[in-house]
ROSE-4610 file (N, C-alpha, C; in Angstrom, 1 decimal, always signed):
// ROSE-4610
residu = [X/X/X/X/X/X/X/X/X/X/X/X/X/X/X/X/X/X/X/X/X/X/X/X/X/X/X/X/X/X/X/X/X/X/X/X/X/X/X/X/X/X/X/X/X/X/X/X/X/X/X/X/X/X/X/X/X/X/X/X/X/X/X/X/X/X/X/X/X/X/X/X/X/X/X/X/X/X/X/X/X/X/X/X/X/X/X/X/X/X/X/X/X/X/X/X/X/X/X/X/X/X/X/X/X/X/X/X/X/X/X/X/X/X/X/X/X/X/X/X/X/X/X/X/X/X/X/X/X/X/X/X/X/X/X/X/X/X/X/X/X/X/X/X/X/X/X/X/X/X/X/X/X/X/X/X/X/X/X/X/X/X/X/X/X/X/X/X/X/X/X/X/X/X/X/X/X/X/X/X/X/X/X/X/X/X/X/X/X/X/X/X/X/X/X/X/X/X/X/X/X/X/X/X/X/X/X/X/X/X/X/X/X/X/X/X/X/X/X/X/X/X/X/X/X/X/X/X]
num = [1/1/1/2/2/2/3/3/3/4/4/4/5/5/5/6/6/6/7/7/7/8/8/8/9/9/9/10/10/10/11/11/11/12/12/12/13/13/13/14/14/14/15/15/15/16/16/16/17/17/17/18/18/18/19/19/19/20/20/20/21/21/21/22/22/22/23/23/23/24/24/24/25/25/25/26/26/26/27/27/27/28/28/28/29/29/29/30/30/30/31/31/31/32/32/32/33/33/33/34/34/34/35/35/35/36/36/36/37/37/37/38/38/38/39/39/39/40/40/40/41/41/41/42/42/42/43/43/43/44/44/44/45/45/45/46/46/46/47/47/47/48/48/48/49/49/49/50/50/50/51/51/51/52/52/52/53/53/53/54/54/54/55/55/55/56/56/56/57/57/57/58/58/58/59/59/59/60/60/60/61/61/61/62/62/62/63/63/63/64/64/64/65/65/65/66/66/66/67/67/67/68/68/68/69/69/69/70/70/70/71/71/71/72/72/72/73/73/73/74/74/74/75/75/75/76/76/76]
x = [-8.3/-9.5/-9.7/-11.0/-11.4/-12.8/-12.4/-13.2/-13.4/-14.5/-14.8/-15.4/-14.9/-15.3/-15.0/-14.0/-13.2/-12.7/-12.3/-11.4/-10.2/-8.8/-7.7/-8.1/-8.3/-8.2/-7.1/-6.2/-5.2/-4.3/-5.6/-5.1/-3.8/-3.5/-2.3/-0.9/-1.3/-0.2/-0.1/-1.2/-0.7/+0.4/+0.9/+1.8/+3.4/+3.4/+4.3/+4.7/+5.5/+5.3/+5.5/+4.9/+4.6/+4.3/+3.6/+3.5/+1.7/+1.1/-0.3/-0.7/-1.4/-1.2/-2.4/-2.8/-4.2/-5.5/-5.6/-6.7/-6.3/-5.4/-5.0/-5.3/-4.9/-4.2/-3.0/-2.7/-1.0/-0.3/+1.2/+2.1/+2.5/+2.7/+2.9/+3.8/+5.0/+5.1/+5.4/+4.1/+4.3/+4.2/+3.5/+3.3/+4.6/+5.8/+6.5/+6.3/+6.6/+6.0/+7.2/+7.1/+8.0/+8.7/+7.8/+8.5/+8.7/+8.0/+9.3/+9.6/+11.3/+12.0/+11.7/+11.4/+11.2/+9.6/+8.5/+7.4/+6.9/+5.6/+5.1/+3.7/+2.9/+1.6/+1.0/+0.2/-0.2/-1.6/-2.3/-3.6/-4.4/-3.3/-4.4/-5.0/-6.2/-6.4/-5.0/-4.9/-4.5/-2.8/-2.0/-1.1/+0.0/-0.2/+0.5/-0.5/-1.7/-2.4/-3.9/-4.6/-6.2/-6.1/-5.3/-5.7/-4.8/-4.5/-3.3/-4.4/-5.5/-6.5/-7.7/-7.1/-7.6/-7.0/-7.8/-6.6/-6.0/-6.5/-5.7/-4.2/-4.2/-2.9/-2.1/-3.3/-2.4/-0.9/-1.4/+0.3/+1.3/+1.1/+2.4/+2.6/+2.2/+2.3/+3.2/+3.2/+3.5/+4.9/+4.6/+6.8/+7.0/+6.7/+7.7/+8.4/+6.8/+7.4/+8.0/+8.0/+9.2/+9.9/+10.8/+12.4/+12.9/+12.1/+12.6/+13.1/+11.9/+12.5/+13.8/+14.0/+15.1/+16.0/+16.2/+17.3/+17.5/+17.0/+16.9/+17.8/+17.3/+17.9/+19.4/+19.6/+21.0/+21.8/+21.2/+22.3/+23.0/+22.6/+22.4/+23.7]
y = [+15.0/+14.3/+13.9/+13.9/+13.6/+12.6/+11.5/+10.9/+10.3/+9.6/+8.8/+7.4/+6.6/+5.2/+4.6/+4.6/+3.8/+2.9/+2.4/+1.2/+0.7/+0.4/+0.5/-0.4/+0.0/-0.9/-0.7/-1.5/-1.4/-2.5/-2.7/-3.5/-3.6/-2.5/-2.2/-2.4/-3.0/-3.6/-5.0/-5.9/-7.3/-7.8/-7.3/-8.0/-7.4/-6.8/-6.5/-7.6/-8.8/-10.0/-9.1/-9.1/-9.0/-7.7/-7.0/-5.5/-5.6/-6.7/-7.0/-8.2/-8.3/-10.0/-10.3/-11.8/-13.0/-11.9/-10.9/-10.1/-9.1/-8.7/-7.4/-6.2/-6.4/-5.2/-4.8/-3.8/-3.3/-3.7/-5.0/-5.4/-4.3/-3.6/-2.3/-2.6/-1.7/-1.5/+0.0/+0.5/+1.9/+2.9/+2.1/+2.9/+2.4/+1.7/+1.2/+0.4/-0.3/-1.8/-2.5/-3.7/-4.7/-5.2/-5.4/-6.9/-6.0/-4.4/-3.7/-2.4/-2.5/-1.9/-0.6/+0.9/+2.3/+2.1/+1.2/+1.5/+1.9/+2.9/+3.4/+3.5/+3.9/+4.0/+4.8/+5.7/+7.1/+6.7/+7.0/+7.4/+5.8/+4.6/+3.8/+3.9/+2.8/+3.1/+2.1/+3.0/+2.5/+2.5/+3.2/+3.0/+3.2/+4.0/+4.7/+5.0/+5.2/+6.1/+6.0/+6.2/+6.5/+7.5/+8.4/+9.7/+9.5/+8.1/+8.0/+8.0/+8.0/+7.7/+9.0/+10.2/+11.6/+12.5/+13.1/+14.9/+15.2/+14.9/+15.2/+14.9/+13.3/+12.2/+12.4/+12.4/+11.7/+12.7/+13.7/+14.9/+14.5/+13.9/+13.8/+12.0/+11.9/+10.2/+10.5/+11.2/+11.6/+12.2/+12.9/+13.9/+12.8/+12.0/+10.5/+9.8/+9.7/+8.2/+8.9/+10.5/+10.7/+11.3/+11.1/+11.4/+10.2/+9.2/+8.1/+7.4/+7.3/+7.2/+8.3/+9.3/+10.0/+9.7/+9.3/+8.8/+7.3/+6.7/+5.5/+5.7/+7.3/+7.2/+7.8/+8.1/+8.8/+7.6/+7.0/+5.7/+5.0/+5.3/+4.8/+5.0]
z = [-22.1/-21.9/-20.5/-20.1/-18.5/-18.7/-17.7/-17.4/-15.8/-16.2/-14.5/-14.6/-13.8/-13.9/-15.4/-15.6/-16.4/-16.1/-17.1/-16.4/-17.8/-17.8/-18.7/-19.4/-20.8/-21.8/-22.8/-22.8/-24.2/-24.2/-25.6/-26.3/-27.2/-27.8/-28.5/-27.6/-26.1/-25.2/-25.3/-26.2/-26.3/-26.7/-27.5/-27.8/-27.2/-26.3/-25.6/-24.5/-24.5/-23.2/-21.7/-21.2/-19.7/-19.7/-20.5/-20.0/-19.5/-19.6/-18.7/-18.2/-17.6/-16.7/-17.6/-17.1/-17.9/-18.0/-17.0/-17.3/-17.9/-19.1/-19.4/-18.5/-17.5/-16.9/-16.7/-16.8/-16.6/-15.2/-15.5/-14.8/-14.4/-13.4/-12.9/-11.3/-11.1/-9.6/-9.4/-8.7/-8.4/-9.9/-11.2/-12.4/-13.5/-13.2/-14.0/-14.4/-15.4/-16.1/-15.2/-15.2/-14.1/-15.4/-16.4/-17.3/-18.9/-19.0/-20.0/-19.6/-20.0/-19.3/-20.1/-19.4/-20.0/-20.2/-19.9/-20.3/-18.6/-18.9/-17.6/-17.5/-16.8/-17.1/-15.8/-16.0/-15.1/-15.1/-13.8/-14.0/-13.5/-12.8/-12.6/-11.4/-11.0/-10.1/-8.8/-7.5/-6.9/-7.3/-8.4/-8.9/-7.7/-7.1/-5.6/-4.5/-4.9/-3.7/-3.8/-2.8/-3.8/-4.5/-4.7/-5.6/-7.0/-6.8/-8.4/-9.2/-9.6/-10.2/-10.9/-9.9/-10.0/-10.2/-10.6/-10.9/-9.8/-8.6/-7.3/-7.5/-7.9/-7.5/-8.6/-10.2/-11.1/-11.3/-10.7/-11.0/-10.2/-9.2/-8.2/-9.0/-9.6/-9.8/-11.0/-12.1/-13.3/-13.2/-12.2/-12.0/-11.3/-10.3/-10.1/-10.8/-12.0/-13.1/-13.9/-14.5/-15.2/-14.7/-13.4/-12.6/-12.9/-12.8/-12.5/-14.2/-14.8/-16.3/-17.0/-16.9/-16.5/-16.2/-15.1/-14.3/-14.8/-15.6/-16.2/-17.6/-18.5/-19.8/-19.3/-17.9/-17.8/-17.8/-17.1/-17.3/-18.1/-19.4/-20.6/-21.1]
């Protein structure tokens, strides 16, 4: 699915503690959730880049956040 001028809605993140701040937006650094551990989120604006937001960015934002979740379950 493709869109434009969106903006993140999900709700089905409330009840997760700190996975959105007072405005439900996604607690994010660099597309990882800060406050749960293994959650991620692709595609926002600004997530890394201006282009994390576009089909340009959102690919190079996506093989980041999953090396890095990866390298997260190796640890395990």
């Amino acid at each position: 699915m493709l869109a434009t001028g969106y903006r993140p809605d999900l709700p089905y993140l409330t009840g997760l503690d700190s996975a959105l701040d007072a405005d439900r937006n996604p607690r994010h650094r660099e597309g990882l959730a800060t406050g749960v551990p293994g959650l991620a989120f692709v595609g926002l604006e600004w997530q890394r880049s201006l282009s994390s937001n576009s089909l340009r960015g959102v690919g190079r934002d996506v093989e980041r956040i999953a090396r890095r979740l990866a390298a997260r379950l190796a640890r395990r």
